[in-house]
MIVO-820649 format. One line per field, with one value per atom (N, C-alpha, C): residue number from 1; atom name; x, y, z. Coordinates in steps of 0.02 Angstrom, whole numbers. Atoms other than C-alpha are relative to their C-alpha. Layout:
<atoms>
resi: c(NUM  ...)
name: c(CA  ...)
X: c(X  ...)
Y: c(Y  ...)
Z: c(Z  ...)
</atoms>
This chain:
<atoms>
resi: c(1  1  1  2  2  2  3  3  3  4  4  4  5  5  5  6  6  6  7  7  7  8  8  8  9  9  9  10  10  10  11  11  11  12  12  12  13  13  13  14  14  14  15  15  15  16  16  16  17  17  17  18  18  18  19  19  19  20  20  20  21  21  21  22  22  22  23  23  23  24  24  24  25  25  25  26  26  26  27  27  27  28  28  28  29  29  29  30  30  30  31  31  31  32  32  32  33  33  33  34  34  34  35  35  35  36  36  36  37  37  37  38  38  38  39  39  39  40  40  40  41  41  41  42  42  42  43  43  43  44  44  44  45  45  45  46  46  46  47  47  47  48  48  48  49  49  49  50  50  50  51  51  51  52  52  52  53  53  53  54  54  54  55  55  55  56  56  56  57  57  57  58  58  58  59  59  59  60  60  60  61  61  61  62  62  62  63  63  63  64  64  64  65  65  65  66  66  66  67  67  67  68  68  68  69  69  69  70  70  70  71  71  71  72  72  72  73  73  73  74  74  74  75  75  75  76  76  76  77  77  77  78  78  78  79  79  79  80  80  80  81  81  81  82  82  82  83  83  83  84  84  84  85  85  85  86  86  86  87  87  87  88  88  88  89  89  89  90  90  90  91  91  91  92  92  92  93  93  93  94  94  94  95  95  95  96  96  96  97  97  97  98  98  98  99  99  99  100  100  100  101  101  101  102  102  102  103  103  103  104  104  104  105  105  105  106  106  106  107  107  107  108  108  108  109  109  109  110  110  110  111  111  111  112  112  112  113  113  113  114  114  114  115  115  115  116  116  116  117  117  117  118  118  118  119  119  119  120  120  120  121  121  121  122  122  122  123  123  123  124  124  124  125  125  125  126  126  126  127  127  127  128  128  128  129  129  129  130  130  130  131  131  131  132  132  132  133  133  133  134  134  134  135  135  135)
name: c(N  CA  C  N  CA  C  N  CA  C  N  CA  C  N  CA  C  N  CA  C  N  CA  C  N  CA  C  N  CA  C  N  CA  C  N  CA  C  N  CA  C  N  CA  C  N  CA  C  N  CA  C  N  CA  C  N  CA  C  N  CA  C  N  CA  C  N  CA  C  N  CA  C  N  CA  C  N  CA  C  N  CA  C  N  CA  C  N  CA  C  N  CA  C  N  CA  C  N  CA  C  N  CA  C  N  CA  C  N  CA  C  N  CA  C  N  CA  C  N  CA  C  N  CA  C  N  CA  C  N  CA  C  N  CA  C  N  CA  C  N  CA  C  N  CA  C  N  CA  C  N  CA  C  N  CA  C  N  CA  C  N  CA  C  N  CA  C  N  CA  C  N  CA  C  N  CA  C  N  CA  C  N  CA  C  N  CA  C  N  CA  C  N  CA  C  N  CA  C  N  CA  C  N  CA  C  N  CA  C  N  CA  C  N  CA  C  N  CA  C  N  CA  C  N  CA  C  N  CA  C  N  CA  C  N  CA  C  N  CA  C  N  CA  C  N  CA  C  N  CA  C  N  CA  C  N  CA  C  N  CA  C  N  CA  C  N  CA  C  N  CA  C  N  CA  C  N  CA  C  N  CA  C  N  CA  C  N  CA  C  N  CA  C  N  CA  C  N  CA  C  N  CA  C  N  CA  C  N  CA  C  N  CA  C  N  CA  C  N  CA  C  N  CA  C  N  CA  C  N  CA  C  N  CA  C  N  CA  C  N  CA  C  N  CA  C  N  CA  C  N  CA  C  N  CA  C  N  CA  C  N  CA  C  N  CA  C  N  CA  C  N  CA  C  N  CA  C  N  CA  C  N  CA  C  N  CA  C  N  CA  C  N  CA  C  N  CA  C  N  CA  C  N  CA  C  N  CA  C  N  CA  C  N  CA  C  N  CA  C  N  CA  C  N  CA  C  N  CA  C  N  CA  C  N  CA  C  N  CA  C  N  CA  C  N  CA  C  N  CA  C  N  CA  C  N  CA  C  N  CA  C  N  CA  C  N  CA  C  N  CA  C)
X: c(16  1187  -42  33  1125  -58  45  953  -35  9  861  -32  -2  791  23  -76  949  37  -36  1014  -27  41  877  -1  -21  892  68  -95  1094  -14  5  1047  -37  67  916  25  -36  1020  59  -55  1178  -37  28  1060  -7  52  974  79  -76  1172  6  -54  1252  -31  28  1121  2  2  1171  55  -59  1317  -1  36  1237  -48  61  1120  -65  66  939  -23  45  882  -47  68  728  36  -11  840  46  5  901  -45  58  730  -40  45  666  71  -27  824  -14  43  784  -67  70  596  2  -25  673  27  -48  782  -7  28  708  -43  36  607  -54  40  535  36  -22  590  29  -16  646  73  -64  812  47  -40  865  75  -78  1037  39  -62  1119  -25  21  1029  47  -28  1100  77  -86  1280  11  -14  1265  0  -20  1224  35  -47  1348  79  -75  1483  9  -27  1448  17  -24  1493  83  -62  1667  22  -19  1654  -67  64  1550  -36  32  1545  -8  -5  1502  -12  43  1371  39  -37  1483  65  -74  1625  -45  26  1486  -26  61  1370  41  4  1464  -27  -18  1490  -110  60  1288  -54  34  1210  30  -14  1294  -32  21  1231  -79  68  1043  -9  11  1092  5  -39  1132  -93  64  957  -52  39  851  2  19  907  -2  22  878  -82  54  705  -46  22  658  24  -19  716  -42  53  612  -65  80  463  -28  6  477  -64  49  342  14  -20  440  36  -7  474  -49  67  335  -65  23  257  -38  71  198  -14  26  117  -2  -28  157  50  -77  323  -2  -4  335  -59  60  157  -1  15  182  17  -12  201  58  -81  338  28  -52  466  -32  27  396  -41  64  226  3  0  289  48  -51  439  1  -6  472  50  -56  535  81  -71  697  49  -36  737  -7  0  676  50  -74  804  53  -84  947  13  5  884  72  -47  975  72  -79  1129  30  -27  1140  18  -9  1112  72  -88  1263  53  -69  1377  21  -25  1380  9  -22  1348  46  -31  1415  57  -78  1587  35  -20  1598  32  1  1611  58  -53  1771  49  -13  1822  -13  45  1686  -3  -20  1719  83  -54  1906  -25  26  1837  -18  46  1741  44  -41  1877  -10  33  1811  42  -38  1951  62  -61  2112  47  -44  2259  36  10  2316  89  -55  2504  17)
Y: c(29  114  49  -70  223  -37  15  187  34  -35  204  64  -48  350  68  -46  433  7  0  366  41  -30  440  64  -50  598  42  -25  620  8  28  562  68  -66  691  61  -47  839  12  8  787  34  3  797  59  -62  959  59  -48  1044  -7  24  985  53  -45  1099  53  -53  1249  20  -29  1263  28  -11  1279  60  -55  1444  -30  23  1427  5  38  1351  -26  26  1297  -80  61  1133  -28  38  1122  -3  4  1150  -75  58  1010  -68  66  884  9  0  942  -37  27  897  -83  71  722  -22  26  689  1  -27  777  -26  35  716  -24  70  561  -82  49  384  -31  37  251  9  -2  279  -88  54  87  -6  12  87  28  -13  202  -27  44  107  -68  73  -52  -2  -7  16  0  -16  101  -72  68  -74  -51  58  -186  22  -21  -62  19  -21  -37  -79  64  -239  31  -1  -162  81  -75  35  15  -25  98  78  -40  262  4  16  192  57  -53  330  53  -80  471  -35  15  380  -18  15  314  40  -57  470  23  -53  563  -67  70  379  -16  -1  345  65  -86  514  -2  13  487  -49  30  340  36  -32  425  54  -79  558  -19  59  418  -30  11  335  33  -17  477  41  -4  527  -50  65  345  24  3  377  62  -75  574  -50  11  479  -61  34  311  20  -29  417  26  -47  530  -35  35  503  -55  69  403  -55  70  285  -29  17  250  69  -41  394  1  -7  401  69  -73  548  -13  -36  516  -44  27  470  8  -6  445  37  -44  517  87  -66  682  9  10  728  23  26  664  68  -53  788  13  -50  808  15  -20  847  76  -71  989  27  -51  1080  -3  -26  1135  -59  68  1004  9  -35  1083  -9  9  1100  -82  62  905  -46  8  865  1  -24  933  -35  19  870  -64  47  714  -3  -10  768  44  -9  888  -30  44  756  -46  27  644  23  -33  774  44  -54  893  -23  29  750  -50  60  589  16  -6  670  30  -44  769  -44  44  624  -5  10  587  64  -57  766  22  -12  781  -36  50  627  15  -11  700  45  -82  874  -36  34  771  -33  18  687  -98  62  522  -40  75  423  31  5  356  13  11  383  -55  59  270  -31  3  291  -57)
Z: c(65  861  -41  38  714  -24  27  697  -80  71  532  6  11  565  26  6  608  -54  84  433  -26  42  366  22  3  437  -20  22  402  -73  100  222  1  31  215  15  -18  297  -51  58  195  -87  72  22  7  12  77  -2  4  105  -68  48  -38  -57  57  -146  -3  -12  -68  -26  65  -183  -45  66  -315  -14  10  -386  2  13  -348  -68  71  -524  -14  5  -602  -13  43  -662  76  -49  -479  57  -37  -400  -11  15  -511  28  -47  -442  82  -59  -284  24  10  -293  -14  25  -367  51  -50  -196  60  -47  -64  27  -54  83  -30  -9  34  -34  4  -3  82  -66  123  20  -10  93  48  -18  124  -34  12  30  44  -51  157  68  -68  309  -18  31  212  17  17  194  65  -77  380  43  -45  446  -2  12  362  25  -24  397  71  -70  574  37  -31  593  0  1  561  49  -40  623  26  -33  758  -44  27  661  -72  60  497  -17  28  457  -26  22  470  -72  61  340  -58  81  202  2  -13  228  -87  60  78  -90  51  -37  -2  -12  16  -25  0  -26  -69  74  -188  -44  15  -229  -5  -12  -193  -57  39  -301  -71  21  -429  -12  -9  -401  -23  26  -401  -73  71  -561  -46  40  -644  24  10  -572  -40  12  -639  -106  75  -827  3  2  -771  -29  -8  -751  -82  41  -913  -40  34  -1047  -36  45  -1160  28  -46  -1018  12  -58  -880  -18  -5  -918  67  -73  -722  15  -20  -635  64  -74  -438  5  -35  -361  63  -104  -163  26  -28  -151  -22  36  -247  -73  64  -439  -29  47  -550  -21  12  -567  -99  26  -742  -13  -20  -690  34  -46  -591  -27  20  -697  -66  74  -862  -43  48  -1007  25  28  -1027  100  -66  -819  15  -24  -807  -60  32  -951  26  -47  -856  69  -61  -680  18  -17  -704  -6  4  -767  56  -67  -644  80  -23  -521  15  16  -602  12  -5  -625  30  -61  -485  43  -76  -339  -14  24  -425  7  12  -480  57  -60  -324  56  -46  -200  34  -41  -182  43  -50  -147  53  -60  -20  44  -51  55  32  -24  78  72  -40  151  70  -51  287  39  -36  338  9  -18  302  -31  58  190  56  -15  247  -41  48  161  -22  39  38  26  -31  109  63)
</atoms>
C-alpha cells in the first residue's frame, strides 16, 4: 500500500524532473520555489487512495494527472499571494515567491506553471505508459 509519504515523495521527485526540461530561469527558479518541497500534498494522497480501491498501482497511473494538478494549484497560490491579492509574505514556512524573485519572473511563474506542466500532461502521461488505449 502506498503510504503518504511515498505519495509524497513520487509527487515530489516527479515535480523536481519535470523542470529539468526546461533552461535554468529566473521565471523557472521562482515556479520552482512556488512547488518545491513543501506542502502536504493531500490531492495526490486523495487520488492515490481512491484509485487504489480499483488499482493496486494507482500511484504510478495518476502520478503524471496528480503532479499536474499541483502544478495547477501552486500557481493559483504564487497569484493568491501577490500584492494586489493577499498581499502575504510566508507560504509553507518560507517567503512568497514574490518576496524572493523579481516582478517580472513572478509574473510569468504562473503561466509557466499552466502552460508547460498543465498542457503537457497528457503527453507525459502517454510517455509513462500510464493510459490505456481508447481502441
Amino acid at each position: 500500500m502506498a503510504e503518504k509519504q511515498d505519495v509524497r515523495r513520487a509527487v515530489e521527485d516527479y515535480l523536481s524532473q519535470s523542470f529539468l526540461a526546461y533552461p535554468d530561469t529566473e521565471v523557472r527558479r521562482a515556479a520552482q520555489n512556488s512547488i518545491l518541497g513543501s506542502g502536504h500534498r493531500w490531492r495526490p494522497i486523495i487520488v492515490t487512495a481512491a484509485g487504489r480501491i480499483f488499482r493496486p498501482d494507482a500511484l504510478k497511473i495518476a502520478l503524471p494527472t496528480v503532479c499536474a494538478v499541483e502544478f495547477a494549484h501552486a500557481a493559483s497560490l504564487v497569484l493568491d499571494d501577490l500584492p494586489s491579492m493577499d498581499d502575504a509574505e510566508m507560504r509553507r514556512g518560507k517567503p512568497c515567491t514574490h518576496h524572493a524573485f523579481p516582478q517580472w519572473a513572478v509574473d510569468m511563474a504562473p503561466v509557466f506553471l499552466i502552460t508547460g506542466q498543465v498542457a503537457e500532461t497528457p503527453s507525459r502521461t502517454k510517455r509513462h505508459g500510464c493510459c490505456r488505449s481508447s481502441r
